[in-house]
C-alpha positions in Angstrom: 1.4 21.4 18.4 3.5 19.0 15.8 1.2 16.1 14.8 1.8 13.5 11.7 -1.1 11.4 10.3 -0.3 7.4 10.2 -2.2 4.6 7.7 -2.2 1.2 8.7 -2.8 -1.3 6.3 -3.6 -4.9 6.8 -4.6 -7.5 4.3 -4.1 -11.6 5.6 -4.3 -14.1 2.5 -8.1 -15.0 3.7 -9.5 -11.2 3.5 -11.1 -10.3 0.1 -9.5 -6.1 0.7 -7.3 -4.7 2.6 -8.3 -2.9 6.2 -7.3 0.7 6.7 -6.9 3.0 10.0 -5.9 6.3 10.5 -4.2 7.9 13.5 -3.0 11.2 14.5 0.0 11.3 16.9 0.2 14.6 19.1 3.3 15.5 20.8 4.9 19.1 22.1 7.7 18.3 19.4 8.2 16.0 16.5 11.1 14.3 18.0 8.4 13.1 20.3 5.9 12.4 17.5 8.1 9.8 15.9 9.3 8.3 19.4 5.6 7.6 19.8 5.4 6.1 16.2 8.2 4.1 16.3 7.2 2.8 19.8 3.1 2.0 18.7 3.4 1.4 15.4 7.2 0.8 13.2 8.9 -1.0 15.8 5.7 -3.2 17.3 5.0 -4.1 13.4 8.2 -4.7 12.2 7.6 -8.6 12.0 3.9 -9.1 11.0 4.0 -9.4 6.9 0.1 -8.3 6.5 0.2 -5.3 8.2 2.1 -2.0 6.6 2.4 1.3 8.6 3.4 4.7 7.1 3.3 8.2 7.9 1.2 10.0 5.2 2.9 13.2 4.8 6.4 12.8 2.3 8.1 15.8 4.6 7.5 13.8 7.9 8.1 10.5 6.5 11.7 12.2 5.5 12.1 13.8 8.7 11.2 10.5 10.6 14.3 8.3 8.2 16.8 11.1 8.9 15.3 10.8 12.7 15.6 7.0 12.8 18.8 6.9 10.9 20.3 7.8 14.4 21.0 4.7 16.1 20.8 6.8 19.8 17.4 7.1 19.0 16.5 3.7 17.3 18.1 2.3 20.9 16.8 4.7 23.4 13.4 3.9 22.3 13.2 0.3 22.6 15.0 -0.6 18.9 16.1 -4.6 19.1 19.9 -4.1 18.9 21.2 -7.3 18.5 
């Protein structure tokens, strides 16, 4: 079963260090995997300037830019197209 491991990062001007978290997301296919992370994490963050969201592994983060570089997907999955 695909999976891809995602650090969240969130420092406000008031905290002394930085928070981190660590999720796995679990899907039957990666397509899947990075719906789910675009949906939870990339797209729900995409405004808030002390929190940053990545997908730890370099060959899934590359996988996920070609992914999102489709604007069928950015759309179908809740993207803002305006």
């Amino acid at each position: 079963m695909p999976k891809i491991n995602v650090r969240t990062r969130s420092k406000n001007w008031w905290d002394k260090a930085p928070t981190f978290k660590f999720d796995v997301i679990e899907a039957d296919t990666f397509e899947k995997c990075f719906e789910i992370y675009f949906k939870e994490f990339d797209n729900r963050n995409k405004y808030c300037n002390s929190v940053e969201v990545k997908i730890i592994e370099a060959e899934h983060a590359a996988k996920y830019v070609q992914w999102f570089s489709d604007v069928r997907n950015y759309a179908r999955c809740g993207g803002d197209m305006w």
